[in-house]
N, C-alpha and C positions, 0 to 999 in steps of 0.2 A: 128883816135883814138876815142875809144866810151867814150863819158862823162859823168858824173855823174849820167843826165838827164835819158840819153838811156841806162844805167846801172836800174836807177828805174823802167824802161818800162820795161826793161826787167824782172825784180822781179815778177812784175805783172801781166803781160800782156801775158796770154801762145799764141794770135795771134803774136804776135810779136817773140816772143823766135821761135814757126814755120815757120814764115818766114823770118827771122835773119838766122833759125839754133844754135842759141845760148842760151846756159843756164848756170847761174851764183851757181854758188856752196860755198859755208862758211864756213870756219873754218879752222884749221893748217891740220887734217887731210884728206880734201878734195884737201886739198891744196898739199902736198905732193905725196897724192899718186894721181893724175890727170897724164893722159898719153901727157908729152913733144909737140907732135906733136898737141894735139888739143887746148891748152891754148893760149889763145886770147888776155887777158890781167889780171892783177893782182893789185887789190887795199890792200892799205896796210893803216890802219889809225897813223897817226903821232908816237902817242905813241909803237904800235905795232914795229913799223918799228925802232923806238930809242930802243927799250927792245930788238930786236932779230933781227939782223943787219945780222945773214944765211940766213935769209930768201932770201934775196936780190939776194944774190948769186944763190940761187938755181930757178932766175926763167929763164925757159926756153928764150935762145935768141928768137930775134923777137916778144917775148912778149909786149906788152904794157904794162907799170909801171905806175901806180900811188901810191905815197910811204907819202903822205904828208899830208893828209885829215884831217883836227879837227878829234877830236875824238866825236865830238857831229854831227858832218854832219856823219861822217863814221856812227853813228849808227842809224840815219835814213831810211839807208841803208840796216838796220839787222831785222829781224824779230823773234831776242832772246831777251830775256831778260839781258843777258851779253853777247853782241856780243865779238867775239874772235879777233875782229881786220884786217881781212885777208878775202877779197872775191875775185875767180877765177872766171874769164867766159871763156868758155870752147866751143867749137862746139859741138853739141850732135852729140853723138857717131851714128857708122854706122855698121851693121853688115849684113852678107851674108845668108840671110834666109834660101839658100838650102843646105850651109854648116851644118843648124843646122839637118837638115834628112840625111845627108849622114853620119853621125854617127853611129856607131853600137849601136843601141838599144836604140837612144833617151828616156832621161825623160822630159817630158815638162811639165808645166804650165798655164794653162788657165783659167785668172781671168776677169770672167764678171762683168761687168758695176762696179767695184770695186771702193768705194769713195774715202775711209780714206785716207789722203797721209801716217799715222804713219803705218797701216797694208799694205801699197804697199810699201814702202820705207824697211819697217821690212820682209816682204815676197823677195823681191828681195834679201837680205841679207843673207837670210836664205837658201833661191834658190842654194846661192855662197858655201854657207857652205855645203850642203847637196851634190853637184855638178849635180845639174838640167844644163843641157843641154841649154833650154832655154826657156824664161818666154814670154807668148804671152796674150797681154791685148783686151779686147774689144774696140769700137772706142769710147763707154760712159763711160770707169773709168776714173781714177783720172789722170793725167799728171806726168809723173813721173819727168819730169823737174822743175816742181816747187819745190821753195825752201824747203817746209816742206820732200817734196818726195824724194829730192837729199840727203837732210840731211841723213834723215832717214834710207837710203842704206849703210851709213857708207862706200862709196866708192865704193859697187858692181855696183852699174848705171855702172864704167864705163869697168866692166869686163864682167857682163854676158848679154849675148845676148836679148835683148829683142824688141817686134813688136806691133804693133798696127792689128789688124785683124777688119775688119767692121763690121761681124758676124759673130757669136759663133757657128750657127749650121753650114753653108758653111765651116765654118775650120773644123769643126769635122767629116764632109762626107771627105774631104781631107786626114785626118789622116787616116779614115778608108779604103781609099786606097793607103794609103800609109804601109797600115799593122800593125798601130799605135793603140792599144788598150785607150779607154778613160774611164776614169773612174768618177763620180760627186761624191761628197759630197752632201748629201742627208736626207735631215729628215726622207723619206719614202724611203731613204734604207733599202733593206733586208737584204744583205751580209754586214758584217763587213768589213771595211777595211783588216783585218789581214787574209782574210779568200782569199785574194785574190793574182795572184801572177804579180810581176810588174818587172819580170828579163828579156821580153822581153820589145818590145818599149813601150812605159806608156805615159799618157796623166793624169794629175791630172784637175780638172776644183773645180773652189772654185768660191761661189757667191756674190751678192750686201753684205754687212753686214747688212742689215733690212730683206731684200725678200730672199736671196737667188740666187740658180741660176734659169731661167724663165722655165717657164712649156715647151718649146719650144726645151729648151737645153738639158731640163730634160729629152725629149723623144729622141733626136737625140744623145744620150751619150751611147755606151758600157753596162754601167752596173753602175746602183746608189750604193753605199756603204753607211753605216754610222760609224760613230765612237762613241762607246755605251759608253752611260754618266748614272753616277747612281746621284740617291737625282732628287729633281724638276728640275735642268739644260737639258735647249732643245736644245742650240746647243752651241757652241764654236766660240771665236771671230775665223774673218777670217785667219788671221794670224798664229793664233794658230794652228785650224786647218790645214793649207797648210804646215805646221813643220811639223805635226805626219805623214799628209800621205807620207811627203817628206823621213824623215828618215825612215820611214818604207819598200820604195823603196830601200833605201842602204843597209840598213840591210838585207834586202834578195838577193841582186845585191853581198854582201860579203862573202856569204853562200858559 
């Protein structure tokens, strides 16, 4: 049974969460919708657990419980400012990489050296919403198991597909034999986003939020776009941008 301790380690420590395999997820809605089969154990802080006694009920057997915790230890635990009471550790999720090509017409996403955990956490979400196929990260962004990143997906971590790739331009010769058209977001795009069409296989690529994506990637991509901004704005948070060119795929996928 993981203690307190190796719960903290885990918060912290993304060496550990890799080689555990585990990551701890917060809050009632992480908590619920978390898939049965991968929850580890479930801390519940005293008060939590006296105010909402379903919880209890619903956690997967073989779980490990702990239902009893101060409420002032429990929020040692939390890296909010009003913790919710309820932290899940969970096995990070596992998915079938070739499953995600053998799709009709994949959309995917490919986010280099990406920091922010709120625009990876917000992008993965958005990913779910839009129905991005699946989301492939460089091996320098942000961890998507850390807790600000897990939060932040509002629960798609544990639905849509996503991979660690070592390099941005090796995956992008791949796609392009795979007949996977790639597209960058680009300050010196020519082509508009909207000017382009993304009803067969699509490849979105989004960059660092300070640089962008590297002059390296820049060359090995399809075709740069941009998304034309009026007033002095040069470009768009990451996030934002990987929504526009995301629905912009559906939108003409719907056509």
């Amino acid at each position: 049974m993981l203690s307190i301790k190796d719960i903290k380690f885990l918060l912290k420590n993304k060496k550990a969460r890799d080689t555990q395999g585990l990551f701890v997820a917060e809050g009632r809605k992480l908590f619920l919708e978390a898939p049965c089969g991968a929850v580890e154990a479930v801390l519940m802080s005293r008060s939590f657990a006296e105010l909402h006694p379903e919880y209890l009920e619903k956690i997967p057997p073989g779980a490990d419980v702990m239902s009893d915790i101060d409420d002032g230890r429990f929020a040692s635990l939390s890296d909010t400012r009003t913790p919710q009471g309820i932290l899940t550790v969970l096995r990070q999720q596992t998915f079938d990489r070739e499953q995600v090509f053998a799709r009709a017409c994949p959309l995917i996403l490919l986010l280099e050296n990406l920091q922010d955990p709120g625009n990876a956490g917000t992008i993965l979400r958005t990913a779910e919403a839009a129905g991005v196929t699946a989301v492939f990260l460089t091996e320098g962004s942000v961890d998507l198991y850390s807790p600000k990143t897990t939060r932040a997906t509002m629960g798609s971590i544990y639905r849509v597909p996503h991979f660690y790739e070592p390099d941005a331009v090796s995956f992008l010769r791949e796609l392009s034999e795979r007949g996977i058209a790639s597209y960058a977001a680009h300050l010196h795009g020519v082509r508009s986003y909207t000017d382009c069409s993304y009803r067969s296989g699509s490849a979105f690529i989004i960059g660092n939020e300070g640089n962008g994506i590297t002059d390296e990637t820049a060359r090995a991509a399809g075709t740069l776009i941009r998304i034309p901004m009026m007033g002095r704005v040069e470009s768009l948070n990451a996030a934002m941008a990987a929504g526009i060119l995301m629905y912009e795929a559906q939108r003409q996928r719907r056509l």
